[in-house]
Structure formats: structure tokens, C-alpha cells
C-alpha positions in Angstrom: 80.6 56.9 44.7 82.8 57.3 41.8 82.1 58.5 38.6 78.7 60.6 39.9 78.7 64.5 40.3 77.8 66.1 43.7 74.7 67.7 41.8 73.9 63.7 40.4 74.3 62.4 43.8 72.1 65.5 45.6 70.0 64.5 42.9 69.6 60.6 43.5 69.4 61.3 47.1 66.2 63.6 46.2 65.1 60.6 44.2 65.5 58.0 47.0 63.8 60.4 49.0 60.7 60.7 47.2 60.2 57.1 46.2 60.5 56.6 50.3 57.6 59.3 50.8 55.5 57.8 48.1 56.1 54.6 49.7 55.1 55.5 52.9 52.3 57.8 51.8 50.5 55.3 49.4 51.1 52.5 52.2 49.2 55.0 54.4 46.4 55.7 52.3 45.5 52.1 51.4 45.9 50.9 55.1 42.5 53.4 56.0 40.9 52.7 53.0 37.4 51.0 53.5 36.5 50.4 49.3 38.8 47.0 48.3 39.2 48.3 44.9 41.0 51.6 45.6 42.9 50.2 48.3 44.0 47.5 45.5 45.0 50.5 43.4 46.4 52.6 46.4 48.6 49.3 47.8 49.1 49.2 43.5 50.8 52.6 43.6 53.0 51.9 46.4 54.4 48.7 45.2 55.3 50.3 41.9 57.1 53.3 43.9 58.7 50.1 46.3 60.0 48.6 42.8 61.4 52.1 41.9 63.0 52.7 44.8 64.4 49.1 44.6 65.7 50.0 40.7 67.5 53.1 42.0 69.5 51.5 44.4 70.4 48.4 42.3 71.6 50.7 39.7 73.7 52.3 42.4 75.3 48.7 43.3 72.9 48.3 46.7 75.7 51.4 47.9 73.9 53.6 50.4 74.1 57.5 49.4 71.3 58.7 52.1 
């Protein structure tokens, strides 16, 4: 990708990364969650780190750097 650093590519790989995790993780947590409100905040949390991860790669033109 032009115009991007190896250290700002490392670091919007890491990035990437950890909105995947958090994705995952906060999915996770809200799929064994028995209280409807916290699972509404859990499955909350995870769509905000989904819309995140989305922004990151639409800055990036939808151009895979993983």
C-alpha cells in the first residue's frame, strides 16, 4: 500500500487484529449470557468493535493488509 510506513502498516495490522478479537470475544460472551440486558450491551460492544473494524478497512480502500 502506498504512501503507509512499514511501522503504520504493522500498526494497522495490530489494529485489525484487535477489532477481530474484540469481535469475536464480545460475540462469545453475549452468546452464553443468560441476563437479556447484558447480553444487549455485550452483542452492543461487539457491533461497535464490527463497525470499527469495518472503518479501518474502508479507510484502507477495502485493500487487505492481514
Amino acid at each position: 500500500m502506498a504512501g503507509l510506513t512499514q511501522a503504520e502498516l504493522m500498526s494497522l495490522r495490530e489494529n485489525l487484529s484487535n477489532e477481530m478479537l474484540m469481535m469475536q470475544k464480545f460475540g462469545a460472551y453475549a452468546a452464553q449470557c443468560s441476563d437479556p440486558q447484558l447480553k444487549q450491551v455485550l452483542s452492543s460492544v461487539q457491533q461497535a468493535h464490527q463497525r470499527h473494524y469495518n472503518t479501518l478497512i474502508r479507510h484502507l480502500g477495502g485493500q487487505n493488509i492481514m
